[in-house]
C-alpha positions in Angstrom: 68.8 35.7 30.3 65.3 37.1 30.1 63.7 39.0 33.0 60.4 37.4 34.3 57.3 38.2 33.3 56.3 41.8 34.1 52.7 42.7 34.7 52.7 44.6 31.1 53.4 41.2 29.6 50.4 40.0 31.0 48.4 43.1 30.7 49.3 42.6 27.0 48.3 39.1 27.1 45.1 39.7 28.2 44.4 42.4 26.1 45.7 40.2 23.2 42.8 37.6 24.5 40.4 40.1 25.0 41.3 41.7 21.2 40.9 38.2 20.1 37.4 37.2 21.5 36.2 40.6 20.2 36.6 39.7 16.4 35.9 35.5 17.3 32.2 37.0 18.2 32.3 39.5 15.2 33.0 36.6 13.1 30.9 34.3 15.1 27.7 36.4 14.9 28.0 37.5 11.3 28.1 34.2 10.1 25.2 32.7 11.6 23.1 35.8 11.4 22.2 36.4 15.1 23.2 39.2 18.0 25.1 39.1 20.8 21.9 38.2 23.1 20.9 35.4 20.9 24.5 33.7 20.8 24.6 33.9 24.8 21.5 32.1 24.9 22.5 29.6 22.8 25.6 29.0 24.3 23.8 28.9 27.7 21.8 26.2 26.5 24.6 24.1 24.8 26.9 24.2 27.8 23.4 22.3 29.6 23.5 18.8 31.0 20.8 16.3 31.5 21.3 16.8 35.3 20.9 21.0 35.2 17.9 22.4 36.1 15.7 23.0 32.9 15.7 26.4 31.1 13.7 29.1 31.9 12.8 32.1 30.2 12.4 33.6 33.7 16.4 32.3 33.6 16.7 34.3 30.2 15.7 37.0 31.5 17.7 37.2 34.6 21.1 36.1 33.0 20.5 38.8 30.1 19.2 41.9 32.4 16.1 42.0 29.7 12.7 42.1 29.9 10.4 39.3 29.9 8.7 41.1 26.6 12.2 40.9 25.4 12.9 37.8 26.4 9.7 36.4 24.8 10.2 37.9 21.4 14.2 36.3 21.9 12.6 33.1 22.2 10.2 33.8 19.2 13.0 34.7 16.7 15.4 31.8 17.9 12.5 29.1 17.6 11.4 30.9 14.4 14.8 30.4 13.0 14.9 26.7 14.4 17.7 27.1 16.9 15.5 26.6 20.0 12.1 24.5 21.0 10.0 25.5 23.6 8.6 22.4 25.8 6.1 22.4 28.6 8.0 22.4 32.3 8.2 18.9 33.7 5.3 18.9 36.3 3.9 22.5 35.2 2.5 22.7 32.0 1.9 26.2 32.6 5.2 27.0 32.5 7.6 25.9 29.5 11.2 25.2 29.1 13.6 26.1 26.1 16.1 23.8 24.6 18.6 24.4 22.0 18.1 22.1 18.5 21.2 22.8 17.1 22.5 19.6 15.4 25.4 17.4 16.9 27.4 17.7 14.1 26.3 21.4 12.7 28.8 24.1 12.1 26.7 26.3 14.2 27.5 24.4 17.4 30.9 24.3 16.5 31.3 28.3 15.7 29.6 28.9 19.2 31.5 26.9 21.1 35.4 28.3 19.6 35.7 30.1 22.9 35.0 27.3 25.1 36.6 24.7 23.0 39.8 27.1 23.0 39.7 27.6 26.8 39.0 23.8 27.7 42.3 22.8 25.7 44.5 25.2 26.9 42.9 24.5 31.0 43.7 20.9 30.1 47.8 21.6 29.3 47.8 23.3 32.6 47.9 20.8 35.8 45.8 21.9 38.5 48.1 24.1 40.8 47.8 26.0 38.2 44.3 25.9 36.5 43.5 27.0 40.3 46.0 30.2 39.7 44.2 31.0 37.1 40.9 30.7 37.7 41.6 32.9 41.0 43.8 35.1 38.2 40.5 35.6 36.0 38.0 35.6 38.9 40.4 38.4 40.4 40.3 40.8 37.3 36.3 40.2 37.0 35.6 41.6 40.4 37.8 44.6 40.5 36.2 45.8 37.1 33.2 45.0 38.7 33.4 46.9 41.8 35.0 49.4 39.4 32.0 49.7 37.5 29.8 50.1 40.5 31.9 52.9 41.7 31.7 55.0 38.4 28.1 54.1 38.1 26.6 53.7 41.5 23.1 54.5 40.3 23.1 51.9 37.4 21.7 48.8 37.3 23.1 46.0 38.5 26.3 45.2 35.8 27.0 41.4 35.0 30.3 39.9 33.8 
């Protein structure tokens, strides 16, 4: 009979997942000819729901840690290349919101959502007891590499996860 799982196992597991997102985004990003801060936007904005609050680039520039120079010219190159729309804010026309326009059925969507679409089917084989372990699992790991970080870089900015 097999011992249980050791925290190696899972130390290799998640280095497996982590070795395995790596080269999804590689592969993700090469073939739709955009960067890293692109594809986060654009995945921000697909994961959006008629009920969220609309889109910012104030909420760009906040989630990505950039500029609001940055985050403008972000916004240029994704509506130049058709991905995104900008739209005056409901009840501020001063202000303006950005929406994805990536089509229901384009490959794009599908190549940015691989992660998601991964996770959601493997969540959904799991019943909740354990979805919740998980989550806590996951949630766990993020924060002590957080407060890792924030020890050997005290000075830094702020660091996201």
């Amino acid at each position: 009979m097999k011992d249980a799982t050791t925290a190696d196992d899972v130390v290799k597991a998640l280095n497996d997942l982590t070795d395995s997102g790596v080269a999804s985004e590689r592969a993700a990003l090469h073939s739709l000819g955009i960067g890293p801060n692109d594809a986060k936007v654009l995945r921000f904005l697909l994961q959006r729901t008629a009920e969220d609050e609309p889109v910012t680039p104030r909420m760009l520039a906040a989630m990505l840690g950039i500029s609001s120079a940055a985050t403008t010219a972000l916004i240029d190159r994704l509506a130049e290349a058709g991905w995104v729309e900008r739209e005056p804010y409901p009840g501020d026309r001063r202000s303006i919101v950005v929406r994805e326009t990536i089509d229901e059925d384009s490959p794009a969507r599908r190549i940015l959502s691989v992660r998601r679409a991964s996770v959601v089917a493997a969540a959904r084989r799991l019943g909740p007891e354990e979805r919740r372990i998980v989550a806590d699992f996951l949630d766990d790991i993020a924060r002590g590499e957080t407060e890792d970080i924030e020890t050997m870089c005290p000075n830094d900015e702020p660091h996201t996860t």
